[in-house]
PDB file of N, CA, C and O in Angstrom:
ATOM      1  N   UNK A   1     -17.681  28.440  17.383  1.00  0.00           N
ATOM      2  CA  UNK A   1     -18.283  27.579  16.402  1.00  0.00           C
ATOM      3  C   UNK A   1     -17.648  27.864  15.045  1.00  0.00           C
ATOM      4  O   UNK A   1     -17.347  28.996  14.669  1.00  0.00           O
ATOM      5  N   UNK A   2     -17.502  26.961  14.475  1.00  0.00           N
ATOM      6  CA  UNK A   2     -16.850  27.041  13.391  1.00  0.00           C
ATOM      7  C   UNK A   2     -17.573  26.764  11.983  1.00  0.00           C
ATOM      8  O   UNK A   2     -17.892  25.604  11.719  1.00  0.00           O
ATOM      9  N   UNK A   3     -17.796  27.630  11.220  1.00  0.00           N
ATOM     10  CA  UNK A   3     -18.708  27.222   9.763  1.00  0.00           C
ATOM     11  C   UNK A   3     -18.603  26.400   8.438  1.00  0.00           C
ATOM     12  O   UNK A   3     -17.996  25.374   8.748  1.00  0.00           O
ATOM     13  N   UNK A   4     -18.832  26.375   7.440  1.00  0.00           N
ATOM     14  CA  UNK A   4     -18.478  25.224   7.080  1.00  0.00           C
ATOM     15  C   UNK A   4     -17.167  26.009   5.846  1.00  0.00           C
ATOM     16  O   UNK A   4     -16.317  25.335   5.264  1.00  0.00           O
ATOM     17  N   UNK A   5     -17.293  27.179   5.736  1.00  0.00           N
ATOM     18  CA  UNK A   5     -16.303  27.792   5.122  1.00  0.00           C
ATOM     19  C   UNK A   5     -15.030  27.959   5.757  1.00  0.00           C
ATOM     20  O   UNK A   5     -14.058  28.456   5.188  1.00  0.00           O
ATOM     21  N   UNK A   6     -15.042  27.428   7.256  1.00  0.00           N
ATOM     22  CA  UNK A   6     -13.687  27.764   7.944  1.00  0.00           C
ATOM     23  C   UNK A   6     -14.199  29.065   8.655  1.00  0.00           C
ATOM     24  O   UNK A   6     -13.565  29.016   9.709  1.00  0.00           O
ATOM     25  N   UNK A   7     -14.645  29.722   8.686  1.00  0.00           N
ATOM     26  CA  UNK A   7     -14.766  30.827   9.415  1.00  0.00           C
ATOM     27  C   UNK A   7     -15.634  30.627  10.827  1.00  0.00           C
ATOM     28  O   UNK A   7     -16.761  30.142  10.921  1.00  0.00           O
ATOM     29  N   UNK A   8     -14.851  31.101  11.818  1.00  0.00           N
ATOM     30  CA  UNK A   8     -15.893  31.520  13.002  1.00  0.00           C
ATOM     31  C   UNK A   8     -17.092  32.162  13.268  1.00  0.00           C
ATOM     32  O   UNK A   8     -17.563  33.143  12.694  1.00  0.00           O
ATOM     33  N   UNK A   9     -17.492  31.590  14.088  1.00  0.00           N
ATOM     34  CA  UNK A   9     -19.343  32.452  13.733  1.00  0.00           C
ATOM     35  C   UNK A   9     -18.958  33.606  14.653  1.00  0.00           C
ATOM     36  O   UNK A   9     -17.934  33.641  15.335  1.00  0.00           O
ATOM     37  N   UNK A  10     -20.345  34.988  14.560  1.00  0.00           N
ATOM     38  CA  UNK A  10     -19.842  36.106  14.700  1.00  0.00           C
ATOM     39  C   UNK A  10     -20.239  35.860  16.498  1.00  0.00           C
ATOM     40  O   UNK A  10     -19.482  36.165  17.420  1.00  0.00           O
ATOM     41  N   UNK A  11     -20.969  35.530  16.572  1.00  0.00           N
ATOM     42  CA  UNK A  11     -21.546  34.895  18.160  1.00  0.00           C
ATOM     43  C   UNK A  11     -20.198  34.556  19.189  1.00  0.00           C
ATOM     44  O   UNK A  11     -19.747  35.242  20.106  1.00  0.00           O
ATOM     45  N   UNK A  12     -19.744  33.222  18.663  1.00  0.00           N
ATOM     46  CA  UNK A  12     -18.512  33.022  19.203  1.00  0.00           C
ATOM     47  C   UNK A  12     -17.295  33.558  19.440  1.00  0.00           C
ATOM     48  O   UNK A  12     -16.554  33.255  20.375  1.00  0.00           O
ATOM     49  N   UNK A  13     -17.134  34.179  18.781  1.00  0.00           N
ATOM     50  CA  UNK A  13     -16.394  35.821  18.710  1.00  0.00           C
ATOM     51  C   UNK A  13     -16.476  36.658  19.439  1.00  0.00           C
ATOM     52  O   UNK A  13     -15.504  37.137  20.022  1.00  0.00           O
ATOM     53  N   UNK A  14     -18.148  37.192  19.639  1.00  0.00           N
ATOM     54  CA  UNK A  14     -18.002  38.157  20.266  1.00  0.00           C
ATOM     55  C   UNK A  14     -18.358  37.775  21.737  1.00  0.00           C
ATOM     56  O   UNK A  14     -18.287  38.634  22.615  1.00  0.00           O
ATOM     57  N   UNK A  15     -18.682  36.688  21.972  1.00  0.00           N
ATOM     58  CA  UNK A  15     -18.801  35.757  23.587  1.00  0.00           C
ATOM     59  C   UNK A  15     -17.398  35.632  23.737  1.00  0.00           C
ATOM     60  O   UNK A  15     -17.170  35.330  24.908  1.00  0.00           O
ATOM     61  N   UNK A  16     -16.697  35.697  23.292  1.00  0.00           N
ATOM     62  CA  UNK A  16     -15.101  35.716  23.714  1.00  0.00           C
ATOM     63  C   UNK A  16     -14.366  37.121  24.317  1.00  0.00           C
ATOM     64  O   UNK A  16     -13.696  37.383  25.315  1.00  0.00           O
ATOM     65  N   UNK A  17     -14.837  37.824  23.224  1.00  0.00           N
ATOM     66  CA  UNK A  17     -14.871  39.107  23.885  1.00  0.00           C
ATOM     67  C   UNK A  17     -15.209  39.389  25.133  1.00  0.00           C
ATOM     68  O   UNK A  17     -14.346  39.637  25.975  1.00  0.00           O
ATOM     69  N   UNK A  18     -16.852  39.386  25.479  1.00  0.00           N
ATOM     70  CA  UNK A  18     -17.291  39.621  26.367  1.00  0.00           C
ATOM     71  C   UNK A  18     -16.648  39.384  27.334  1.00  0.00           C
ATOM     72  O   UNK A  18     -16.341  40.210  28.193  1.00  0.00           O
ATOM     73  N   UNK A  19     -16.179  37.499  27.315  1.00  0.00           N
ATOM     74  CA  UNK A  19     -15.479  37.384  28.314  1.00  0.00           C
ATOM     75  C   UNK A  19     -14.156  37.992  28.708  1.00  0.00           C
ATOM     76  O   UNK A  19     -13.779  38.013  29.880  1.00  0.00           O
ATOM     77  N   UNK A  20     -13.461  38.486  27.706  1.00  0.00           N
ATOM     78  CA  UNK A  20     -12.064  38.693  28.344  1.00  0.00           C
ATOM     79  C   UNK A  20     -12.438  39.871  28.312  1.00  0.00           C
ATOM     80  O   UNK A  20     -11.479  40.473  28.796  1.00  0.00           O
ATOM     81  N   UNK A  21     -13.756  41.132  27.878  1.00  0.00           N
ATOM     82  CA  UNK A  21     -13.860  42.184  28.611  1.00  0.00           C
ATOM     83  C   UNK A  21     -14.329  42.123  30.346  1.00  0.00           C
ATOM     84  O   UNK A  21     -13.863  42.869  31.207  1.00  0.00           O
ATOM     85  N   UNK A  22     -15.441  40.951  30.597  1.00  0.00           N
ATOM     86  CA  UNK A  22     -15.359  40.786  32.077  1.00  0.00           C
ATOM     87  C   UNK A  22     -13.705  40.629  33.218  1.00  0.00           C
ATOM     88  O   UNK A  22     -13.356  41.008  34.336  1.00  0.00           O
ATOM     89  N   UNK A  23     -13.020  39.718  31.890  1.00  0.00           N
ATOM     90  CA  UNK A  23     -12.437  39.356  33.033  1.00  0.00           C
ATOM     91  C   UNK A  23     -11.007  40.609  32.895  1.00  0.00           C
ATOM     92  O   UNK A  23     -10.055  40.433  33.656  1.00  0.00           O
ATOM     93  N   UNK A  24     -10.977  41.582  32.094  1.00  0.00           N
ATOM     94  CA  UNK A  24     -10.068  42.536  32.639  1.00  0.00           C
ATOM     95  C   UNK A  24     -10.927  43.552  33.724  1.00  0.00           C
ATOM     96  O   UNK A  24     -10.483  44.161  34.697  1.00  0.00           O
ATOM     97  N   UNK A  25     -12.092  43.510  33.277  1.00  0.00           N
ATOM     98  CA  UNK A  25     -12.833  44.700  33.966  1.00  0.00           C
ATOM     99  C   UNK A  25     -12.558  43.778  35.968  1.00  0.00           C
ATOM    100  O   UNK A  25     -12.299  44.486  36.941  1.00  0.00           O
ATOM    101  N   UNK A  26     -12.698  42.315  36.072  1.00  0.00           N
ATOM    102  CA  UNK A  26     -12.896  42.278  37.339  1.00  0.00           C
ATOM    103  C   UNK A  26     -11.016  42.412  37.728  1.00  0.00           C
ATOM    104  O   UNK A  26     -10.656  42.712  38.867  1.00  0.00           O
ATOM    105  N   UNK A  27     -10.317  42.224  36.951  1.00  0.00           N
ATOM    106  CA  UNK A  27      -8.592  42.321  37.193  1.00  0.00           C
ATOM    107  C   UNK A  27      -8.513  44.034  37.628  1.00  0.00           C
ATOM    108  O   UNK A  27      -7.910  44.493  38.598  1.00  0.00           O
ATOM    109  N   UNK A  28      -9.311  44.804  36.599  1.00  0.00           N
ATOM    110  CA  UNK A  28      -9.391  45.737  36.825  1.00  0.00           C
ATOM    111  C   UNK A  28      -9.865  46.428  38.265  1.00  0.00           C
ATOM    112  O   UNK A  28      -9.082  47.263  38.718  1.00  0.00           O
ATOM    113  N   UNK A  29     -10.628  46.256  38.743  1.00  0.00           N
ATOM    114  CA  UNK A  29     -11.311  46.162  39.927  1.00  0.00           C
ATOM    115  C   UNK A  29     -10.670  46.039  41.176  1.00  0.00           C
ATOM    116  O   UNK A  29     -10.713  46.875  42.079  1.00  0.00           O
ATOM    117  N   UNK A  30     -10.009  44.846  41.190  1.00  0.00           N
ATOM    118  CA  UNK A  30      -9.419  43.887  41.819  1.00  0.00           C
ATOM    119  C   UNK A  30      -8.370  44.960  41.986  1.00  0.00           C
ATOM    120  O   UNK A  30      -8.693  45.797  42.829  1.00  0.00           O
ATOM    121  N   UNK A  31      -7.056  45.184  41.337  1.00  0.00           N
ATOM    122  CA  UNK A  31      -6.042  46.437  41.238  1.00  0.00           C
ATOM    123  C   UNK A  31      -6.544  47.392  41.683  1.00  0.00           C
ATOM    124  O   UNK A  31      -5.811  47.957  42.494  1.00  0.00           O
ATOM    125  N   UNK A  32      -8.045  48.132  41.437  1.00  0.00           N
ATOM    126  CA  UNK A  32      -7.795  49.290  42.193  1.00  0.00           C
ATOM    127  C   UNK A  32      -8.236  49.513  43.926  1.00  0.00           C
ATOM    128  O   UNK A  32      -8.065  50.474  44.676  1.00  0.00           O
ATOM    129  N   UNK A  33      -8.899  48.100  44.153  1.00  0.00           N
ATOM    130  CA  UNK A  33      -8.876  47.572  45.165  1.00  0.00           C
ATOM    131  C   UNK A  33      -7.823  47.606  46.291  1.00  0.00           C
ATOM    132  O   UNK A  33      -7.838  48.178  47.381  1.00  0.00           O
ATOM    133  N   UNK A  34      -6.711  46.653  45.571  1.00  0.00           N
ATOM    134  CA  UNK A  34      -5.416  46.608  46.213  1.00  0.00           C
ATOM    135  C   UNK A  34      -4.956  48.099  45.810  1.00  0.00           C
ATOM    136  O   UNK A  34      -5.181  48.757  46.826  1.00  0.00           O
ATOM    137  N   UNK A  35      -4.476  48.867  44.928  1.00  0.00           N
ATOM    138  CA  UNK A  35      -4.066  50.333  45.203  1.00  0.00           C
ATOM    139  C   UNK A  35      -4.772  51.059  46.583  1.00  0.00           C
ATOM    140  O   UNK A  35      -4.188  51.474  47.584  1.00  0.00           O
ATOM    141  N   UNK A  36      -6.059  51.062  46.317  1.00  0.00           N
ATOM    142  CA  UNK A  36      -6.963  51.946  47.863  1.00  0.00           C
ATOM    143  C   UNK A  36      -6.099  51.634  48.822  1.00  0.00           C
ATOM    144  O   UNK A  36      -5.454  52.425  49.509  1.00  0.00           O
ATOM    145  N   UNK A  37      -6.092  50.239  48.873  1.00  0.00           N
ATOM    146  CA  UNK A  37      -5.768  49.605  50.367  1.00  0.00           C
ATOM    147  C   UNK A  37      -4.311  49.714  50.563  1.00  0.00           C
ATOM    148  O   UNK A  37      -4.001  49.564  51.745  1.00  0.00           O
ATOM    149  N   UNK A  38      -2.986  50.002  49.496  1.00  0.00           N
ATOM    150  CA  UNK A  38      -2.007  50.776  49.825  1.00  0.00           C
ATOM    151  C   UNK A  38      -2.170  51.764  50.027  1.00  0.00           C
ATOM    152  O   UNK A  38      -1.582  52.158  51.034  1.00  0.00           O
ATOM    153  N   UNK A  39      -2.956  52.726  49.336  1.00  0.00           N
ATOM    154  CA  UNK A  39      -2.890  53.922  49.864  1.00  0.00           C
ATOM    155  C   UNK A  39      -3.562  54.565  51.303  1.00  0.00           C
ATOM    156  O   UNK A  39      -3.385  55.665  51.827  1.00  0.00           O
ATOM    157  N   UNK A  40      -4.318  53.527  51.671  1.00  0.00           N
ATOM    158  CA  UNK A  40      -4.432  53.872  52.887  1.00  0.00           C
ATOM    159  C   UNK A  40      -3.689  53.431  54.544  1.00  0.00           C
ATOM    160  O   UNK A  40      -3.818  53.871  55.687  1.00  0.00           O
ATOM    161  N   UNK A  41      -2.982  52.466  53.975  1.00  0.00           N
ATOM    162  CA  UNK A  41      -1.761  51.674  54.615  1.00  0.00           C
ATOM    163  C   UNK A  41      -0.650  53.008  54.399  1.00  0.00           C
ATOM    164  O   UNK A  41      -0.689  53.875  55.272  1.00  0.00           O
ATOM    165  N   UNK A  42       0.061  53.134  53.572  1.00  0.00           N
ATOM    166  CA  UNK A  42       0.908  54.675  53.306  1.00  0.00           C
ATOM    167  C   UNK A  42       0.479  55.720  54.233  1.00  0.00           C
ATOM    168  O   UNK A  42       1.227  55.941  55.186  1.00  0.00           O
ATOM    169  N   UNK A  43      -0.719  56.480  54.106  1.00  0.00           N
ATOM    170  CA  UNK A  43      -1.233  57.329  54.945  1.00  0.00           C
ATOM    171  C   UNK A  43      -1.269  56.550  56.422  1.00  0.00           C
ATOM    172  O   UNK A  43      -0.132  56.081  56.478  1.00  0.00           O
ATOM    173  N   UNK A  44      -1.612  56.355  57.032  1.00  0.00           N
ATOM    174  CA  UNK A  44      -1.113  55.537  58.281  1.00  0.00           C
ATOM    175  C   UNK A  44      -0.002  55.554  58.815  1.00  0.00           C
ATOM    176  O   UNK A  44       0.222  55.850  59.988  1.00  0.00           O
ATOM    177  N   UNK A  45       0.759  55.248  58.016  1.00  0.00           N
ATOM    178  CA  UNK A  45       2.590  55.059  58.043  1.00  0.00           C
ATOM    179  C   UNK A  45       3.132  56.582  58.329  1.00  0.00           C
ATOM    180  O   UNK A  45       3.818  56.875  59.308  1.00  0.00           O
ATOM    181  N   UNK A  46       2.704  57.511  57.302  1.00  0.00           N
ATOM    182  CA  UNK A  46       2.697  58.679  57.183  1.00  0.00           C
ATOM    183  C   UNK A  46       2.269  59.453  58.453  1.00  0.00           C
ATOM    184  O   UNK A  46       2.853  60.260  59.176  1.00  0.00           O
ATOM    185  N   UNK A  47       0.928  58.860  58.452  1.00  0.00           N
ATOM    186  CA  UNK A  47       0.572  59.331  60.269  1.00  0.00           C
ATOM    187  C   UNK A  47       1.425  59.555  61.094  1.00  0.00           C
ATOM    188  O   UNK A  47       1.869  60.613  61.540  1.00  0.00           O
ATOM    189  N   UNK A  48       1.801  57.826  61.428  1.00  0.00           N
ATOM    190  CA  UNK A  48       2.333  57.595  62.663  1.00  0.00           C
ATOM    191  C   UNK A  48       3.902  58.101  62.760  1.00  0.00           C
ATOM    192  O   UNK A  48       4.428  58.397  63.833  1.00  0.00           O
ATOM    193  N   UNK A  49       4.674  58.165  61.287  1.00  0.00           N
ATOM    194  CA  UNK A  49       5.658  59.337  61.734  1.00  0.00           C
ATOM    195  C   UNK A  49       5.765  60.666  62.030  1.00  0.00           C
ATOM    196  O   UNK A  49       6.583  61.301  62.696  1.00  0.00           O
ATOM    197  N   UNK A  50       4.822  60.961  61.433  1.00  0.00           N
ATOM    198  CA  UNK A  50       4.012  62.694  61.472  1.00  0.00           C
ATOM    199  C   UNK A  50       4.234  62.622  62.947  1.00  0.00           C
ATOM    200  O   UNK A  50       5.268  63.135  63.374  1.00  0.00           O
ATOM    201  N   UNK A  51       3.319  61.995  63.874  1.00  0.00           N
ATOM    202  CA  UNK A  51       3.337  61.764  65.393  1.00  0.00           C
ATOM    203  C   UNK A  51       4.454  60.957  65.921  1.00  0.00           C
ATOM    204  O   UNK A  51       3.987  60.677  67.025  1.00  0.00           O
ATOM    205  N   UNK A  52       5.372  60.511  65.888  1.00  0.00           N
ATOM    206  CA  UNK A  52       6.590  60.393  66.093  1.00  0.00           C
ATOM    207  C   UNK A  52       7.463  61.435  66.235  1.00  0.00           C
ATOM    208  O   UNK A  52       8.068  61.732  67.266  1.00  0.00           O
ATOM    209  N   UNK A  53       7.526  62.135  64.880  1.00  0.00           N
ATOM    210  CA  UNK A  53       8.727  63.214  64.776  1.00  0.00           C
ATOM    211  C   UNK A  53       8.046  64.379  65.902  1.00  0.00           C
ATOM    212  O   UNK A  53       8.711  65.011  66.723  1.00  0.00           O
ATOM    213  N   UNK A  54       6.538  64.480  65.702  1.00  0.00           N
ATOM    214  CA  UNK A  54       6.378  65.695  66.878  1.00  0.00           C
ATOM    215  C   UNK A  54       6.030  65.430  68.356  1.00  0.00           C
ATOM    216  O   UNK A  54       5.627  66.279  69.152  1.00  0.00           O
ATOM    217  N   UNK A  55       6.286  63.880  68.650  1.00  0.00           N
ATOM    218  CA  UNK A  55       6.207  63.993  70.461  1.00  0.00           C
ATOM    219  C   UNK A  55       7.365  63.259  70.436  1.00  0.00           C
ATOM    220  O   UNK A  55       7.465  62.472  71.377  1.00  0.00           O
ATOM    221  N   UNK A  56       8.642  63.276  69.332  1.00  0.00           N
ATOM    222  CA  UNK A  56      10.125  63.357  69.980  1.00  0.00           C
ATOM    223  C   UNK A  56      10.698  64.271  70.689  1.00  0.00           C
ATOM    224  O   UNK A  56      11.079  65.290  70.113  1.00  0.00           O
ATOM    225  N   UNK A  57      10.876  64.134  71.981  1.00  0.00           N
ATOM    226  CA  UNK A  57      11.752  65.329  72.675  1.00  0.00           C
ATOM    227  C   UNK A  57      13.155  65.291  72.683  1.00  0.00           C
ATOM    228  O   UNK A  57      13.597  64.167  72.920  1.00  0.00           O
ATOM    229  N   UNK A  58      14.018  66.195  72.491  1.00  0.00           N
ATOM    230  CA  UNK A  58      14.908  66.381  73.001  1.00  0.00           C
ATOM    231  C   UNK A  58      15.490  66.427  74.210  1.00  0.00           C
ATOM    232  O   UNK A  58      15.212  67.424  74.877  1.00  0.00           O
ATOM    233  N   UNK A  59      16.451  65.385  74.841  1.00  0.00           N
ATOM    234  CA  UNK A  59      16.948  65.157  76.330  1.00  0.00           C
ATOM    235  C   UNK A  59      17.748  66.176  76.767  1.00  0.00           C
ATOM    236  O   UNK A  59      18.731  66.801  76.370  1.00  0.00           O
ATOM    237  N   UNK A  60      16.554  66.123  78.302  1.00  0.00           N
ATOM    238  CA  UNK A  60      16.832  67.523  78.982  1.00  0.00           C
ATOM    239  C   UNK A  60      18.488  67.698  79.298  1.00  0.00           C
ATOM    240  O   UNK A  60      19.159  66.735  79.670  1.00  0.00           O
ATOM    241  N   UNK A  61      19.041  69.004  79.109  1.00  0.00           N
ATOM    242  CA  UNK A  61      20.682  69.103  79.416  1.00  0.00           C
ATOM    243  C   UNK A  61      20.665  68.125  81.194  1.00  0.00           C
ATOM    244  O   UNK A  61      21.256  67.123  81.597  1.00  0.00           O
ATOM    245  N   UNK A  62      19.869  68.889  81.690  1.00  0.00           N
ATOM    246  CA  UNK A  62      20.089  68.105  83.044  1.00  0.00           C
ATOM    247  C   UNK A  62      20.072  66.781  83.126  1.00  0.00           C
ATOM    248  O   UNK A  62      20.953  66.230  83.786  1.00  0.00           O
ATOM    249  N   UNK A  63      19.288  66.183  82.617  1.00  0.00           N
ATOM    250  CA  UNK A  63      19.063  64.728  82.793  1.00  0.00           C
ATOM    251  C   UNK A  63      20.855  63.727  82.526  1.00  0.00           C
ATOM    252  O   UNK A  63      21.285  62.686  83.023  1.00  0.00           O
ATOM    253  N   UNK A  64      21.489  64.802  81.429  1.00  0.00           N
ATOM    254  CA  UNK A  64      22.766  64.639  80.762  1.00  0.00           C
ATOM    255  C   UNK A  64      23.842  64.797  81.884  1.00  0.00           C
ATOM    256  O   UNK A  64      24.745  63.974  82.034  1.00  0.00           O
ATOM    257  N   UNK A  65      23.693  65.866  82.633  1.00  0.00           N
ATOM    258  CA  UNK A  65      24.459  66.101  83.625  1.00  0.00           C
ATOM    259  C   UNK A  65      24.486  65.019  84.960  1.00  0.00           C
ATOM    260  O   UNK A  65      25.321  64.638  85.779  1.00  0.00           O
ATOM    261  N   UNK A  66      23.311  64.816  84.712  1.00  0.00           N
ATOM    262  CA  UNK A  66      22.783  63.793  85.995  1.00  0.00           C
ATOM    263  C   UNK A  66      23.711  62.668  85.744  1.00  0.00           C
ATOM    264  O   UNK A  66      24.491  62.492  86.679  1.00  0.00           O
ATOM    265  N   UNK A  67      23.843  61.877  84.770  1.00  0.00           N
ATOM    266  CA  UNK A  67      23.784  60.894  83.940  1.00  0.00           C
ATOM    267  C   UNK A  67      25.652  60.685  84.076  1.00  0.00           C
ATOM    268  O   UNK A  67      26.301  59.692  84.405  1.00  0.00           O
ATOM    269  N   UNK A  68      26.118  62.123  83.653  1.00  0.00           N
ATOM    270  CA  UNK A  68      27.913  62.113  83.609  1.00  0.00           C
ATOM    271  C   UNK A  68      28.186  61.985  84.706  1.00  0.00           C
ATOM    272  O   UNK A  68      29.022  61.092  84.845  1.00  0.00           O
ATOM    273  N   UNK A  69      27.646  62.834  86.364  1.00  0.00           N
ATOM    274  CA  UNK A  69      28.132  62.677  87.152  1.00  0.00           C
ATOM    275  C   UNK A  69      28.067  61.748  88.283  1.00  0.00           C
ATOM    276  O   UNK A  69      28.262  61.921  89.486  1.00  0.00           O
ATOM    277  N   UNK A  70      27.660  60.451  87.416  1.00  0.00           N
ATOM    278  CA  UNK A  70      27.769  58.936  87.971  1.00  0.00           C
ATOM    279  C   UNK A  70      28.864  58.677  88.004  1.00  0.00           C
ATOM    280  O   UNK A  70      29.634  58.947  87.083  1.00  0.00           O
ATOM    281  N   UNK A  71      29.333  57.858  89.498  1.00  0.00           N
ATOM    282  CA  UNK A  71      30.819  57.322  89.192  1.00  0.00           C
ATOM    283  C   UNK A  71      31.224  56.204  88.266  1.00  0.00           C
ATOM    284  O   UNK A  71      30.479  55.228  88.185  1.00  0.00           O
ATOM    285  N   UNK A  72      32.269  56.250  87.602  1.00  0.00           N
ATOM    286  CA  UNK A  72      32.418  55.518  86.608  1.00  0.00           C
ATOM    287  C   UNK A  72      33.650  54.918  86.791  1.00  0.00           C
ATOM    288  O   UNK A  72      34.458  55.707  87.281  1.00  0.00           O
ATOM    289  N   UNK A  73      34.183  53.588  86.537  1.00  0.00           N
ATOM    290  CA  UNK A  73      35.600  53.214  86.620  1.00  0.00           C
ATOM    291  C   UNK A  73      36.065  53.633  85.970  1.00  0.00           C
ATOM    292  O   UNK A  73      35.376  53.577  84.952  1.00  0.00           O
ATOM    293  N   UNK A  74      37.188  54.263  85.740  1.00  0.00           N
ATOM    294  CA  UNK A  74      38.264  55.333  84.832  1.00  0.00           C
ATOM    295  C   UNK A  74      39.122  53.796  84.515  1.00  0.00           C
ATOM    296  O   UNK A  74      39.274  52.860  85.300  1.00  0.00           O
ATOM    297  N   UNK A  75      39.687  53.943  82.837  1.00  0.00           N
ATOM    298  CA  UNK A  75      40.370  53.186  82.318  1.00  0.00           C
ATOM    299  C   UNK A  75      41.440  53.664  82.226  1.00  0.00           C
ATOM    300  O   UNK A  75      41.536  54.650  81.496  1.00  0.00           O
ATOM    301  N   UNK A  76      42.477  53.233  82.822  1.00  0.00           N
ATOM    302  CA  UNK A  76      43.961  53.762  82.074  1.00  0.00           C
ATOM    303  C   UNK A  76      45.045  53.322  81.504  1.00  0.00           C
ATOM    304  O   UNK A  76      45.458  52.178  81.690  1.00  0.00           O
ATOM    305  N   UNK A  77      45.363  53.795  81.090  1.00  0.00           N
ATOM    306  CA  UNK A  77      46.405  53.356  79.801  1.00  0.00           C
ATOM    307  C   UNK A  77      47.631  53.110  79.725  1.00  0.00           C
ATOM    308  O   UNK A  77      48.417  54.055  79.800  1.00  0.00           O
ATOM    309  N   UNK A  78      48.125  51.734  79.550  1.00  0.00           N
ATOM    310  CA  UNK A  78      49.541  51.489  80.061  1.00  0.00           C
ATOM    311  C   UNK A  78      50.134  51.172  78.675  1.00  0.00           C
ATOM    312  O   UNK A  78      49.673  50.395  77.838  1.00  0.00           O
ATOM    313  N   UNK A  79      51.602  52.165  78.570  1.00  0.00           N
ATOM    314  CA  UNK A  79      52.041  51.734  77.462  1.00  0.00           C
ATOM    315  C   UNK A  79      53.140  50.798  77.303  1.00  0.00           C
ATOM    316  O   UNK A  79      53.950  51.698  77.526  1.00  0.00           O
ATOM    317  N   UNK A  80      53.467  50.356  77.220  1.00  0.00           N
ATOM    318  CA  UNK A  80      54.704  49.392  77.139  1.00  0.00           C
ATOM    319  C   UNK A  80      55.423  48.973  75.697  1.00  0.00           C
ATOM    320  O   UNK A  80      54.981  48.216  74.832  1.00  0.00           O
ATOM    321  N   UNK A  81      56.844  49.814  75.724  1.00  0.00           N
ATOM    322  CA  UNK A  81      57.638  49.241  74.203  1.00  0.00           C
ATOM    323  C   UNK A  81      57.999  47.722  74.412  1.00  0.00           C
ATOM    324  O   UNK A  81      58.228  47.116  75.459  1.00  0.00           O
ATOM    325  N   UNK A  82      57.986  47.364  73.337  1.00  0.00           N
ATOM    326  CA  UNK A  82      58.858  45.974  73.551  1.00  0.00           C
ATOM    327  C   UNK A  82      59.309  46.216  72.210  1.00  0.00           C
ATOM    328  O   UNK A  82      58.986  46.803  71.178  1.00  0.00           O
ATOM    329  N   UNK A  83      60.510  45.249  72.870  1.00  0.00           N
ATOM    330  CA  UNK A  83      61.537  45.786  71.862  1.00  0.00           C
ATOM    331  C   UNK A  83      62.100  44.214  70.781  1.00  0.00           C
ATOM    332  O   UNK A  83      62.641  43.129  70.994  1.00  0.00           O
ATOM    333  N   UNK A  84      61.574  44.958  69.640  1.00  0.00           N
ATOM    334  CA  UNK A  84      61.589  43.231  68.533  1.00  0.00           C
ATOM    335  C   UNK A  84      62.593  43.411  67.224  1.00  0.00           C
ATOM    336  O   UNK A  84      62.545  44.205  66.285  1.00  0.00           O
ATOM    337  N   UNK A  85      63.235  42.676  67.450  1.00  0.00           N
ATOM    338  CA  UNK A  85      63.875  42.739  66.261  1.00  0.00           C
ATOM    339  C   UNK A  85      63.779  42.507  64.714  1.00  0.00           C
ATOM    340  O   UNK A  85      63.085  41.604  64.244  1.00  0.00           O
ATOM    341  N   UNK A  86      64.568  43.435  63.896  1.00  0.00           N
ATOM    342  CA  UNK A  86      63.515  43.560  62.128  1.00  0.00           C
ATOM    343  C   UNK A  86      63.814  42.676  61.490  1.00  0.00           C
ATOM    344  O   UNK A  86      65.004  42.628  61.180  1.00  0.00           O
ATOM    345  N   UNK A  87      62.876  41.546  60.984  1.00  0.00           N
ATOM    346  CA  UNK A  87      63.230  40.529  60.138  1.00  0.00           C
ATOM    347  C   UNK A  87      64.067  41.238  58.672  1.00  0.00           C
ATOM    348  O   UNK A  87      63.488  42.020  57.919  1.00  0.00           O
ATOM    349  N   UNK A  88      65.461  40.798  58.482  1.00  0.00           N
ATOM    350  CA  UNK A  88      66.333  40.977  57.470  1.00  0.00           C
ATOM    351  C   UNK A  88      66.082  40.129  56.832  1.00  0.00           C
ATOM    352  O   UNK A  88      65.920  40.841  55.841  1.00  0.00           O
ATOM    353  N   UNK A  89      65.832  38.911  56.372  1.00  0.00           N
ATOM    354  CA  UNK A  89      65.506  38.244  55.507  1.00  0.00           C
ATOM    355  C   UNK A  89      66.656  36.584  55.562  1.00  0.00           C
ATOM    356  O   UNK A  89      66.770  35.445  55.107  1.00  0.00           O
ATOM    357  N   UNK A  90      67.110  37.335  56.248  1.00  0.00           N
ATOM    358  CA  UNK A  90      68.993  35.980  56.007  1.00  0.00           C
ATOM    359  C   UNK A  90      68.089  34.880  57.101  1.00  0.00           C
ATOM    360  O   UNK A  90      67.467  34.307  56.207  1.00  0.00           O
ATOM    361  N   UNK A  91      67.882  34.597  57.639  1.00  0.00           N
ATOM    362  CA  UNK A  91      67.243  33.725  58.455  1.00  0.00           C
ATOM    363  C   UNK A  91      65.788  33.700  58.450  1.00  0.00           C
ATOM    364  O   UNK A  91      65.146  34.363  59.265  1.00  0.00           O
ATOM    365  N   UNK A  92      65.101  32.778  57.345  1.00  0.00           N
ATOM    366  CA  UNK A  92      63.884  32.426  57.140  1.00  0.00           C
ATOM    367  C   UNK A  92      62.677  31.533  58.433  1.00  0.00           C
ATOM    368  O   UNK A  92      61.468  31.572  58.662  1.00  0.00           O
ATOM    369  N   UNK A  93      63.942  30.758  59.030  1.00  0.00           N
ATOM    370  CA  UNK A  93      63.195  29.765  60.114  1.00  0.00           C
ATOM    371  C   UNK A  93      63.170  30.393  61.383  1.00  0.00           C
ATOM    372  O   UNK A  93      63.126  29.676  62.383  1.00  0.00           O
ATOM    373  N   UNK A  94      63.192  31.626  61.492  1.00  0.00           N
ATOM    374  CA  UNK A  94      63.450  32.326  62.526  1.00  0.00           C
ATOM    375  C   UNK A  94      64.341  32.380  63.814  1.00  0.00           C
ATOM    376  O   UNK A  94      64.242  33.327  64.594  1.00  0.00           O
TER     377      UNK A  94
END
């Protein structure tokens, strides 16, 4: 409200306040809301690697041995020169 001197009344003022103290206090709220609920999403996460890293086993040597002495097709290696001659430059069109 506005007076007749130009000045705002003290009412309207401080109802303005109020409001933008409600509405940081519910922003406020609201944020630590969503923080909880990361931080309990994190812990979880945290959990489930906690229990990951300790019922990872290490593969038994045997199982390894088992595993190599499958027959396997052997690749072998054929070399072959061929023999090319060094582009000198005098003949561009090859």
């Amino acid at each position: 409200m506005v007076m007749a001197d130009g000045t705002q009344s003290k009412s309207s003022s401080s109802e303005r306040m109020e409001d933008a103290i409600a509405k940081l206090t519910t922003s406020h709220n609201s944020l630590i809301a969503s923080q909880a609920s990361l931080n309990k999403k994190m812990e979880d996460l945290i959990t489930r690697i906690v229990n990951l890293e300790t019922n990872f086993q290490v593969p038994n040597p045997t199982h390894v041995a088992v595993a190599s002495s499958i027959p396997t097709m052997q690749s072998e290696v054929y070399r072959m020169k061929l023999d090319v001659s060094r582009f000198d430059g005098s003949d561009t069109t090859g």
